[in-house]
C-alpha positions as CSV (number, residue, x, y, z in Angstrom):
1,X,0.0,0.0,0.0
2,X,1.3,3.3,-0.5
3,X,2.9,5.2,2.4
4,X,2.4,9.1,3.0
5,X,4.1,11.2,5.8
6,X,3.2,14.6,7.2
7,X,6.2,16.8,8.3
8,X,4.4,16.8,11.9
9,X,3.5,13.9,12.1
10,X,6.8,12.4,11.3
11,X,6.3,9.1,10.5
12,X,4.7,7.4,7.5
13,X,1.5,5.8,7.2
14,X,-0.5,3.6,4.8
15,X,-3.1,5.7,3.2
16,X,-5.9,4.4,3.8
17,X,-6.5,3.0,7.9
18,X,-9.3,1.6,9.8
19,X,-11.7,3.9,11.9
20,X,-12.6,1.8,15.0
21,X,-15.8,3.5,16.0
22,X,-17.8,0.2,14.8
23,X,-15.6,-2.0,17.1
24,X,-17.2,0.0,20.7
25,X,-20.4,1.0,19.7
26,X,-22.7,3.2,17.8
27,X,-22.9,0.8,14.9
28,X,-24.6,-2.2,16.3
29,X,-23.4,-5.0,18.0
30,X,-19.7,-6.1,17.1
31,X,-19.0,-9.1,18.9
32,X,-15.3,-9.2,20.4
33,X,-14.3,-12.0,17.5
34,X,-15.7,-10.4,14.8
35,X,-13.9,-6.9,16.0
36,X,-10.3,-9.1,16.2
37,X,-11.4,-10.1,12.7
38,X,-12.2,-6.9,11.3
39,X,-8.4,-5.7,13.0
40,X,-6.7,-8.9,11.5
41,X,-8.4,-8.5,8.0
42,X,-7.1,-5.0,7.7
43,X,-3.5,-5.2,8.8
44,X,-3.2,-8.3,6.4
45,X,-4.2,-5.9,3.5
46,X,-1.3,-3.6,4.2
47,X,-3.4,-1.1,7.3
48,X,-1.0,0.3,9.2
49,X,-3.2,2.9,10.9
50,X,-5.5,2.2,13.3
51,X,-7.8,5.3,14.7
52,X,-9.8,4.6,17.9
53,X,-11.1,6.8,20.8
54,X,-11.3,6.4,24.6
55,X,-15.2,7.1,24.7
56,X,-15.6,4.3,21.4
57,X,-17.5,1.7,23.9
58,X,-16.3,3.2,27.0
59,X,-13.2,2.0,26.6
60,X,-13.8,-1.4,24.8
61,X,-12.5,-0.1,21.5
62,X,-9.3,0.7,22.4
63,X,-9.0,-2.4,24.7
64,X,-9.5,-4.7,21.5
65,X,-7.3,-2.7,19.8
66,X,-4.7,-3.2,22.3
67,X,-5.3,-7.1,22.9
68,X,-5.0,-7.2,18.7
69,X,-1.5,-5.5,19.2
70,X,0.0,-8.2,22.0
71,X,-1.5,-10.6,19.1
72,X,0.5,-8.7,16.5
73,X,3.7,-7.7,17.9
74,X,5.2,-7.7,14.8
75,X,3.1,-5.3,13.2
76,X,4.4,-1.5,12.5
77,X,1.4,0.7,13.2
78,X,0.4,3.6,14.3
79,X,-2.5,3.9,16.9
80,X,-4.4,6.8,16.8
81,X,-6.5,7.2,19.9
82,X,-8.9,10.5,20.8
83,X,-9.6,12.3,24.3
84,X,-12.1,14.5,26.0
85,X,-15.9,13.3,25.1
86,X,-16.5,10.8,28.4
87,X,-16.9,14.3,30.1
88,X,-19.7,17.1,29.8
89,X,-18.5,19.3,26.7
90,X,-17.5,22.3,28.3
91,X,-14.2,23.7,28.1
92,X,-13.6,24.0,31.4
93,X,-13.0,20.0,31.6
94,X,-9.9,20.5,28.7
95,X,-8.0,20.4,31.9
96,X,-4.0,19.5,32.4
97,X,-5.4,16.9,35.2
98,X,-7.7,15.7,32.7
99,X,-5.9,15.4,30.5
100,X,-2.9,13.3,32.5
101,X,-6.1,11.0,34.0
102,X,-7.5,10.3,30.4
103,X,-4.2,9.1,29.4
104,X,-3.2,7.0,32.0
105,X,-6.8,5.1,31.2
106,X,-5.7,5.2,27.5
107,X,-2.1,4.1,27.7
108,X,-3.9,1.0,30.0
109,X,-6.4,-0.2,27.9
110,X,-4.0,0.0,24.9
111,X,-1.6,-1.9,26.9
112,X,1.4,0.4,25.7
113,X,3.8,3.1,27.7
114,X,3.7,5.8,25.0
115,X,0.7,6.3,22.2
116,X,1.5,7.4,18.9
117,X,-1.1,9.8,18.4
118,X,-3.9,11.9,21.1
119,X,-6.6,13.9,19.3
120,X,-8.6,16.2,21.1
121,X,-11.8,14.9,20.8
122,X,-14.2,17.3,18.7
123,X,-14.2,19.6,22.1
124,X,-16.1,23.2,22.3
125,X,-14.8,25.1,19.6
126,X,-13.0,27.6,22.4
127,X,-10.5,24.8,23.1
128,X,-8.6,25.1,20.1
129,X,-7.9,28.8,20.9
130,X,-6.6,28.1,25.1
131,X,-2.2,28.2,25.4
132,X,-3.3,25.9,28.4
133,X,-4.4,23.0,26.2
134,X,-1.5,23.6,24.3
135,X,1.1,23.8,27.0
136,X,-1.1,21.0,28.2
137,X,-0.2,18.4,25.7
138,X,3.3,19.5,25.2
139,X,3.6,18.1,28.5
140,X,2.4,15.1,27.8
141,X,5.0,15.2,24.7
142,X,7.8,16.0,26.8
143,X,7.1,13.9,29.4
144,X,7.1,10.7,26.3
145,X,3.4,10.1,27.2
146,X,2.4,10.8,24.1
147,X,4.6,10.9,20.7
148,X,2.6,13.7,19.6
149,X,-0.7,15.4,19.4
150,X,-3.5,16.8,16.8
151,X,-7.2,17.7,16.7
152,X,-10.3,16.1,15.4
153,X,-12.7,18.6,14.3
154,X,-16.2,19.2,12.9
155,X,-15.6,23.0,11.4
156,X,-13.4,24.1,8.7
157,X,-12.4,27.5,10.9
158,X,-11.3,25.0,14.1
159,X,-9.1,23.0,11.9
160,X,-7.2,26.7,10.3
161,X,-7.1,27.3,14.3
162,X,-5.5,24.1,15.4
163,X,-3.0,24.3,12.3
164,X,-1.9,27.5,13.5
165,X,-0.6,25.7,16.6
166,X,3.3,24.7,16.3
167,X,2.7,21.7,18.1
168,X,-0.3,20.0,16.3
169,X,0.6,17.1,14.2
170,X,-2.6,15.9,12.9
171,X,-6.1,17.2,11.9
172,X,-8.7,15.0,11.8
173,X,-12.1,16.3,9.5
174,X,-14.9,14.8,7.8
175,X,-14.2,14.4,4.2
176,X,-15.9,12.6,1.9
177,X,-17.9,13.0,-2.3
178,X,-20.6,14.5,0.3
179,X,-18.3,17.0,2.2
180,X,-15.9,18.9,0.2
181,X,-15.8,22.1,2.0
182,X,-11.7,20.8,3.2
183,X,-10.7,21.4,0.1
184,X,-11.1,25.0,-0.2
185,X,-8.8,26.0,3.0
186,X,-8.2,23.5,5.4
187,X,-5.9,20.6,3.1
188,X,-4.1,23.6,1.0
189,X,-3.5,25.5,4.8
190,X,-2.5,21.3,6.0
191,X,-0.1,20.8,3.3
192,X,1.9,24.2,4.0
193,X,2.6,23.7,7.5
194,X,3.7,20.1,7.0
195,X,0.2,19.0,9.5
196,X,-0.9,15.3,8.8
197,X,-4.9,14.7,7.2
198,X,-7.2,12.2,8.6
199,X,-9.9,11.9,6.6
200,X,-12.8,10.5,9.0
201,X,-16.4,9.3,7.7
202,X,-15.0,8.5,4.1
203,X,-18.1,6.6,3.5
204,X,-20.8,9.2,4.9
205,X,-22.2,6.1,7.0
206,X,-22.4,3.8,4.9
207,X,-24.2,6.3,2.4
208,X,-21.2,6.1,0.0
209,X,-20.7,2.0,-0.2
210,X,-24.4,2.1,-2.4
211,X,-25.9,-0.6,-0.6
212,X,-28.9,1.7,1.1
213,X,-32.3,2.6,-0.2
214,X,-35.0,4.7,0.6
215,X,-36.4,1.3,2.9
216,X,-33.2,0.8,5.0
217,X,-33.3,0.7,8.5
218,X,-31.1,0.5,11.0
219,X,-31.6,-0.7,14.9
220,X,-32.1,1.4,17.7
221,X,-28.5,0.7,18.7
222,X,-27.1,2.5,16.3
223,X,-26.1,6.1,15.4
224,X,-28.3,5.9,11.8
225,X,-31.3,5.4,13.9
226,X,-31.1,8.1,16.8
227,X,-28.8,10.5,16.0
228,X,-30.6,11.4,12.7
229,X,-30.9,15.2,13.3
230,X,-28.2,15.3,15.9
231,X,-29.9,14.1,19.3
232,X,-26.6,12.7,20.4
233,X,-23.4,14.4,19.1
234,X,-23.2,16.8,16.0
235,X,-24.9,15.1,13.0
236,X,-22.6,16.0,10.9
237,X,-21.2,12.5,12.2
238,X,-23.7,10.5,10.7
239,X,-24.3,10.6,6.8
240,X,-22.2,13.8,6.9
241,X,-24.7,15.8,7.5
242,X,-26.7,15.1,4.2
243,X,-30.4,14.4,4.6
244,X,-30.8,10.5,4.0
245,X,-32.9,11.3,0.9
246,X,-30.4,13.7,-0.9
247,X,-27.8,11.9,-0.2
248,X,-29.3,8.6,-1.4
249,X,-30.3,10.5,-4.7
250,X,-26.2,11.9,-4.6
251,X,-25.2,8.4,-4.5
252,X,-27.2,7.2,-7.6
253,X,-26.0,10.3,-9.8
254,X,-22.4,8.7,-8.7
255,X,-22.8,5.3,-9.5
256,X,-22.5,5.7,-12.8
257,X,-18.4,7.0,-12.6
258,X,-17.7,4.0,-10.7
259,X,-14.9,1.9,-12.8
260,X,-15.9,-1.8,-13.6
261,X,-13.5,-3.2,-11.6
262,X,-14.3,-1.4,-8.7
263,X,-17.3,-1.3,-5.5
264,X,-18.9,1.9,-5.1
265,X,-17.2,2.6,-1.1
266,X,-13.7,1.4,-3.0
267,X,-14.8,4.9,-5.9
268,X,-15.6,6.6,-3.0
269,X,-12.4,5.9,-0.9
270,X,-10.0,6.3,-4.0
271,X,-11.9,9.7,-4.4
272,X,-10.1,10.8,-1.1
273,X,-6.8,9.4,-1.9
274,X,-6.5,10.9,-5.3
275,X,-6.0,14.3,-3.0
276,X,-2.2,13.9,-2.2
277,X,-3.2,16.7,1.1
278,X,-4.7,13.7,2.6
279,X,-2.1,11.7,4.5
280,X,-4.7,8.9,5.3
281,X,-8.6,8.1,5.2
282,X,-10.1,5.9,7.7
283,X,-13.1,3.5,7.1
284,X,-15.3,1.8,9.7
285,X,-15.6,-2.4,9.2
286,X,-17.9,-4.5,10.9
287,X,-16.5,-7.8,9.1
288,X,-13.0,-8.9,8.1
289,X,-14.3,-8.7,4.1
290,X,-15.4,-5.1,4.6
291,X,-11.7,-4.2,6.3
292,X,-10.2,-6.1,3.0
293,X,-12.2,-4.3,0.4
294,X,-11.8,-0.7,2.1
295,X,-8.1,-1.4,2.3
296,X,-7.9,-2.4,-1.4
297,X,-9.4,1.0,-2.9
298,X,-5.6,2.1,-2.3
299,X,-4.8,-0.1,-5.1
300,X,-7.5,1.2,-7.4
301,X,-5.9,3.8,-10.0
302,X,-6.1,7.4,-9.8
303,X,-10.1,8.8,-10.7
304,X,-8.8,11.6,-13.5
305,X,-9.5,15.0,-13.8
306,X,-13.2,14.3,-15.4
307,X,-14.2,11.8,-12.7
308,X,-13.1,14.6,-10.0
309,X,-15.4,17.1,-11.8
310,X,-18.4,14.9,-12.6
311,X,-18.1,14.4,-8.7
312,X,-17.6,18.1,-7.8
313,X,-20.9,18.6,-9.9
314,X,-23.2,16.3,-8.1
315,X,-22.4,18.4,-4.9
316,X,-22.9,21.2,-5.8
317,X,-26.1,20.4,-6.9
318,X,-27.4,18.6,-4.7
319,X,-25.4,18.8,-1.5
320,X,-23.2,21.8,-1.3
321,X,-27.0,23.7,-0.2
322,X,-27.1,21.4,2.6
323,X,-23.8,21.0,4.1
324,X,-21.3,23.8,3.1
325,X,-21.7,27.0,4.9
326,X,-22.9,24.7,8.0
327,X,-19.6,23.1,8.5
C-alpha cells in the first residue's frame, strides 16, 4: 500500500487505515471476535493505521485494539487514539489533570507506555484557541506520554485554528464526495505547514458504499437510527450531514463513474486518496471482508480530472445547499 508522511507527524503511514468506532459501539453490535477479525483483515491488507477513541464503547474499542497488538507484535502501526468526550463538553474539563487521567486510562487499555497519536476529541470550539491545552499536551509530549498530538474537528475554521498551533501534528475532518468544504482551505493550509490529514467518515455512514435505499433501516442501537438530526453528538457525524434522501439521490448520480472493476465505497475511498493533502482516510468495518475491500481502494488507480469534476458537480447540486456554509 502506499505510504504518505506529514512533516508533523513524522512518520509514514498507509493511506488508507481503519476507523474503529464500529468496534465499541454506535454501529450495532460487534462481537469481540468479529472486532479481532475486522483488526486482522485490515492489517493483512497492508493497514498500518489504526484510529480509535477512549469514549468508542467506554473504553472497549481501544482495549481490543490493544489485545489485537499483543496478538500482533510484529506489526508497524500507528494507533491513533482521541480524548475528552467521556466528560460534559464544556471547556472548562480540557484540563492539564484531565488530561494526565485520560491518558493514564488510554495508555492501559491499549496496553502500551507511549501512544503514537492523542486527538482532542471534537471539544467546544473555544479549546482550540486556550495556550493551556496547548502547554497541556506539550507536556504530555515531553514527558514521552504521548509521541505527539493533533485535533479532530467538525468546522473548517477549528481546523485553520488548530494548524496555527506549532505543536499540532494531525487534523482530523470529515471528508468525503458529500463534504468537500476541506478542500477550499483546510488541506491547501495542511499541506503548507507540514500537519498530517485524517480523513474520517469517508463513507458518509455507509451512504457512500451504495448498498442503502430509501427502505433501509437500521436498529435502535445504532447512530443511523437516533442520531438522525443530531440528538446525540453533532450530526454532521452521521451521513455527513446530508439528509438520508439527498444523499441517497447523490449516490445514484455517482454510481454511474464508478470503474468496472471497482465497488462503489472502493470509488468513493479512491476519491479521497487521489488528494495527495490527505495523508490517510479511515473507514469503519464490521467484518473482516469489509476491512479487506476498504483497504484495497488504495490499489484502485487514480479517478482523473473528469471523474473529479463529474463528482464536484453532483455536490454542488445537490449537496453543497445542505452542508457547506454549515460546517
Amino acid at each position: 500500500m502506499e505510504k504518505r508522511m506529514a512533516k508533523r507527524l513524522g512518520r509514514e503511514v498507509g493511506v488508507v487505515g481503519l476507523g474503529c468506532w464500529q468496534l465499541g459501539s454506535d454501529w450495532g453490535q460487534v462481537d469481540e471476535s468479529d472486532a479481532l477479525a475486522v483488526l486482522h483483515g485490515a492489517v493483512d491488507t497492508g493497514v498500518t493505521f489504526l484510529d480509535t477513541a477512549d469514549v468508542y464503547g467506554d473504553g472497549r474499542s481501544e482495549t481490543l485494539v490493544g489485545r489485537f497488538l499483543r496478538e500482533r507484535g510484529d506489526a508497524q502501526l500507528t494507533v491513533a487514539t482521541k480524548m475528552g468526550r467521556r466528560l460534559d463538553q464544556v471547556p472548562e474539563n480540557y484540563t492539564r489533570e484531565n488530561f494526565r487521567a485520560w491518558n493514564d486510562r488510554s495508555r492501559a487499555n491499549l496496553g502500551v507506555d507511549t501512544l503514537d497519536l492523542v486527538q482532542l476529541h471534537c471539544p467546544p470550539t473555544a479549546v482550540y484557541s486556550r495556550d493551556e491545552v496547548y502547554d497541556a499536551l506539550d507536556e504530555l509530549v515531553a514527558d514521552k506520554r504521548i509521541a505527539a498530538y493533533g485535533v479532530s474537528v467538525e468546522r473548517v475554521d477549528e481546523a485553520l485554528t488548530a494548524i496555527a498551533r506549532p505543536g499540532v501534528a494531525s487534523v482530523q475532518i470529515i471528508l468525503n464526495a458529500l463534504r468537500q468544504k476541506p478542500l477550499e482551505q483546510v488541506l491547501p493550509a495542511a499541506a503548507e505547514a507540514g500537519v498530517a490529514i485524517i480523513a474520517r467518515v469517508p463513507l458518509a455512514s455507509g451512504l457512500l458504499s451504495g448498498r442503502y435505499t430509501a427502505a433501509t433501516t437500521f436498529g435502535a442501537d445504532d447512530h443511523r437510527t437516533y442520531n438522525r438530526h443530531g440528538e446525540a453528538f453533532d450530526v454532521g457525524e452521521t451521513f455527513a450531514g446530508v439528509p438520508f434522501e439527498v444523499g441517497l439521490e447523490a449516490v445514484e448520480r455517482l454510481r454511474a463513474l464508478v470503474p468496472a472493476e471497482a465497488t462503489m465505497a472502493q470509488f468513493a475511498l479512491r476519491w479521497i486518496v487521489d488528494l495527495p493533502q490527505v495523508t490517510v482516510v479511515i473507514p469503519g468495518a464490521r467484518n473482516a471482508e469489509q476491512a479487506r475491500g476498504n483497504a484495497s481502494a488504495a490499489d484502485l488507480a487514480p479517478l482523473g480530472e473528469q471523474v473529479h469534476a463529474a463528482v464536484r458537480e453532483v455536490y454542488d447540486e445537490l449537496v453543497r445547499p445542505h452542508v457547506h456554509d454549515r460546517w
